[in-house]
C-alpha positions in Angstrom: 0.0 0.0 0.0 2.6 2.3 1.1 4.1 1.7 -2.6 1.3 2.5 -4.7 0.8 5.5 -2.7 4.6 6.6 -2.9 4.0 5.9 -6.6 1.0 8.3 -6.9 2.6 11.1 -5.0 5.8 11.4 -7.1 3.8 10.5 -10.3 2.0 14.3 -9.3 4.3 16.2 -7.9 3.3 19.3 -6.6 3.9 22.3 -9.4 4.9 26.3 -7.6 3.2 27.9 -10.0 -0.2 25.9 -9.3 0.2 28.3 -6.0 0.5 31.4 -7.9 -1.7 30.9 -10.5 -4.3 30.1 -7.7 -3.5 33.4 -6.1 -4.2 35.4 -9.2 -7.4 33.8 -10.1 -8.5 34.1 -6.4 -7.6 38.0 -6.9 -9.4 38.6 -9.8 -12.5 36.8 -8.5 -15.4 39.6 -7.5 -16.1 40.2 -4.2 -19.0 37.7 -2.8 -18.3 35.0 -5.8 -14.6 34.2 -3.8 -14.7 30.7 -2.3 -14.3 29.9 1.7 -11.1 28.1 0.6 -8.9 27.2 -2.0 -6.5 24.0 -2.4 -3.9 23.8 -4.4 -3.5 19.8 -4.4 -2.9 17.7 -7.2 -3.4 14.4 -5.1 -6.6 15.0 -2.6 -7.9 18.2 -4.1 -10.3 17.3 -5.4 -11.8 15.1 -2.5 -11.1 18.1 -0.3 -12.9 20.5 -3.0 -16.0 18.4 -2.2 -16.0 18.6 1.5 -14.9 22.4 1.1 -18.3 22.8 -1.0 -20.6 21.5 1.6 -18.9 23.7 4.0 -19.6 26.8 2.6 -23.1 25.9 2.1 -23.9 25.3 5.5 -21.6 28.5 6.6 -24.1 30.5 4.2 -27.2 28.7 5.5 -25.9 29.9 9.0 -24.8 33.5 7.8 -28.2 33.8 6.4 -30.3 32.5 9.4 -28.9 34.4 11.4 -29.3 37.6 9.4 -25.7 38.0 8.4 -26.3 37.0 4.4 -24.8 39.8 3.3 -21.2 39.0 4.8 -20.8 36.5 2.2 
């Protein structure tokens, strides 16, 4: 096990620029359409996209129950 995962980490290794790129687009995202998060992860980032998703739903369910929707 410890093999095949060795294997898929250095079959993906992490790019620098990934990072920066991420920065940029995050900067010229509007105000209100920026996500809660971002990852940068060409191994689990997708997995931790998903559970990044369902957090900001529920923070804006919250935000908005409580009368703070306009914060987001």
């Amino acid at each position: 096990m410890m093999a095949a995962v060795g294997g898929e980490m250095q079959s993906k290794t992490p790019n620098p620029q990934n990072v920066a790129d991420a920065i940029v687009k995050l900067n010229e995202t509007s105000k209100g359409s920026r996500p809660l998060r971002i990852v940068v992860d060409p191994i689990t980032g997708q997995y931790i996209n998903a559970v990044n998703q369902a957090v900001a739903e529920q923070f804006a369910k919250g935000l908005t129950v409580f009368g703070m929707g306009e914060l987001l």
